[in-house]
C-alpha positions in Angstrom: 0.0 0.0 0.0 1.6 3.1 -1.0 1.9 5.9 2.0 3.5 9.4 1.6 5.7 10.9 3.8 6.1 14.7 4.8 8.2 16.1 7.5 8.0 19.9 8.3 11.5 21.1 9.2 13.4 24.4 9.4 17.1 24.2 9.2 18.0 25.3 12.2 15.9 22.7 14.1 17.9 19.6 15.7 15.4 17.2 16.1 14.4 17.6 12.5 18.0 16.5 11.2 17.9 14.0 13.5 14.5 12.8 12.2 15.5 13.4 8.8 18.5 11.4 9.3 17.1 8.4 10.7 14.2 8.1 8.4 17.2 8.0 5.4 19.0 5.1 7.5 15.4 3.5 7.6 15.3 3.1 3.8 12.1 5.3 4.0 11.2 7.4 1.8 9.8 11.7 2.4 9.3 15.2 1.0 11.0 17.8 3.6 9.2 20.8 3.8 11.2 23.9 5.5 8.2 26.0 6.7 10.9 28.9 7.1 11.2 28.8 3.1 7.4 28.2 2.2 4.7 30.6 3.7 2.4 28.0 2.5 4.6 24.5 4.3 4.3 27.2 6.9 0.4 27.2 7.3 0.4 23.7 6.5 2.3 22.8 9.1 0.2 25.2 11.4 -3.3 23.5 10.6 -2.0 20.1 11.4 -1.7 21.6 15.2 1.6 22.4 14.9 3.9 24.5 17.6 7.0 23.0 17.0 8.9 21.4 14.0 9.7 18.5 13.0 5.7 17.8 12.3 5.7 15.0 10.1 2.4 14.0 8.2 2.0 10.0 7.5 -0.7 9.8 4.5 -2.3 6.0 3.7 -3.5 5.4 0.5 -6.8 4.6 2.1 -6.7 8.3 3.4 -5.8 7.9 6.9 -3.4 10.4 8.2 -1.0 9.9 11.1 0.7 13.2 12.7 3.2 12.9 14.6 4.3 16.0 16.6 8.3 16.3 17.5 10.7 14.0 16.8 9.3 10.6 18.5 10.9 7.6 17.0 8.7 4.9 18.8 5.5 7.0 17.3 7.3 6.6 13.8 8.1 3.6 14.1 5.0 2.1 14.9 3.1 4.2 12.6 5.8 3.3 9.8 5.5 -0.8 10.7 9.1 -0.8 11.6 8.8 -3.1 14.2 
C-alpha cells in the first residue's frame, strides 16, 4: 500500500536533522518541507496543530493520516511498521 511521507522542518531545528537522518538510515522514503522557506509549508504545518517542527504527516493510501508532533521515534516507528 503506498503511503506518503512529509516532514516539516526548518534548518535550524535539531530534532528535524535527526528525524530526517534516521528516516534515510530506515530506507524510507519523504518530502521535507522547510516552513521557514514556504509561507504555504508554513500554514500547513500550522493547521496540522503544529507548535513545534519536526511535524511530520504519514498519508495511507486509504486516506488515513497519522501526525506525529516532534521527533518521536517509537510513534514513527509504529506508525511506519518498523517493528
Amino acid at each position: 500500500m503506498a503511503r506518503t511521507i512529509i516532514v516539516y522542518t526548518q534548518q535550524t531545528c535539531g530534532p528535524c536533522q535527526e528525524e530526517k537522518m534516521w528516516l534515510t538510515q530506515q530506507n524510507v522514503s519523504f518530502e521535507d518541507r522547510d516552513i521557514r522557506e514556504n509561507d504555504i509549508f508554513f500554514q500547513e504545518a500550522i493547521s496540522l496543530g503544529a507548535n513545534m517542527t519536526p511535524v511530520t504527516l504519514i498519508e495511507e493510501e486509504n486516506g488515513d493520516r497519522t501526525v506525529i508532533h516532534g521527533f518521536d521515534k517509537e510513534q514513527l516507528k509504529k506508525a511506519l511498521d518498523l517493528g
